[in-house]
N, C-alpha and C positions, 0 to 999 in steps of 0.2 A: 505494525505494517512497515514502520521504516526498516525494522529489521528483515524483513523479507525484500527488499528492495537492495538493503546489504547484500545478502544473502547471494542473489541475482546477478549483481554487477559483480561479485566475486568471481561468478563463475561464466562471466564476459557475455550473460545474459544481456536481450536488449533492455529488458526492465521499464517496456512502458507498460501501460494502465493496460493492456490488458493481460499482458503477462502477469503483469501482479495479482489482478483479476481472478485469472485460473488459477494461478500457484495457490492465491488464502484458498479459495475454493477447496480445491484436491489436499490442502495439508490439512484445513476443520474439519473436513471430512471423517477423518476416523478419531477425531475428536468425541464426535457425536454429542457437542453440545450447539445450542442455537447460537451463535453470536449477533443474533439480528440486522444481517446482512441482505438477508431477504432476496437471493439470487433468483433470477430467471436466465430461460434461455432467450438469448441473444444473436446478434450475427455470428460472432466470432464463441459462442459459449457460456459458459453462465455467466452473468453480468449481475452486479448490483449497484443499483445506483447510489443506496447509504453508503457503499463502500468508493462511489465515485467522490460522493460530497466529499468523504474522510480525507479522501489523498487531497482533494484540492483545499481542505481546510487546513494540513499539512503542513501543504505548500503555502499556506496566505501566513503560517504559525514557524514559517522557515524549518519547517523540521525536514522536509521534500521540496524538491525542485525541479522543475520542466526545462529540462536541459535540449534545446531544440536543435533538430539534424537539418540535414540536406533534406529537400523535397525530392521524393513524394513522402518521405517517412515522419510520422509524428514522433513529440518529442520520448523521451526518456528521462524516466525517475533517478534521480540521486539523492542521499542524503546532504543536509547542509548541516549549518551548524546550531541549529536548534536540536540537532538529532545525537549531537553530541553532548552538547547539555544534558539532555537527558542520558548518556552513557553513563555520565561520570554522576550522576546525582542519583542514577535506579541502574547501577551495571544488572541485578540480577531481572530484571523487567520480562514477564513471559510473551510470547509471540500473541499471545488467548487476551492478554491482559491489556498491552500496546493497543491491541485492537479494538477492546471492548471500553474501555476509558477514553477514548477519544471521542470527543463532541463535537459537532457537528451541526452548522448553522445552515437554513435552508438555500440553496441555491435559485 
């Protein structure tokens, strides 16, 4: 997930939660495996909330961070430096794998 959030800002994306949202969305998609994510439709698209928990356990595990804008805008995803730890200790880490190895404590 943090790599998609890379991913995003590289490409001067705004890279909040629901952008990331749709992006894991539309790129498992032709994965065609379950990552139990559990999506519904929502206001802005498909939404999951396992995959809310994840960003903001993330963020609690310093791997992401809620880098906050100007009002009316919410904030925006960045990697920190938990997310680099993890670079340098699993450089080959898949986008499938990030995702699905991540636990996730109830909100």
């Amino acid at each position: 997930m943090w790599r998609m959030v890379d991913k995003l800002r590289a490409r001067d994306s705004w890279a909040g939660q629901t952008h990331v949202q749709k992006s894991l969305f539309v790129a498992s998609a032709p994965l065609d495996i379950d990552l139990g994510l559990n999506y519904q439709l929502h206001h802005y698209g498909p939404f999951s909330r396992v995959l809310e928990q994840r960003i903001h356990h993330l963020a609690d595990q310093s791997v992401l961070a809620f880098v906050p804008q100007e009002p009316p805008w919410g904030p925006r995803l960045a990697t920190s430096e938990g997310a680099e730890i993890i670079r340098e200790t699993h450089p080959t880490s898949s986008l499938a794998t990030t995702i699905t190895s991540t636990s996730s404590p109830r909100r």
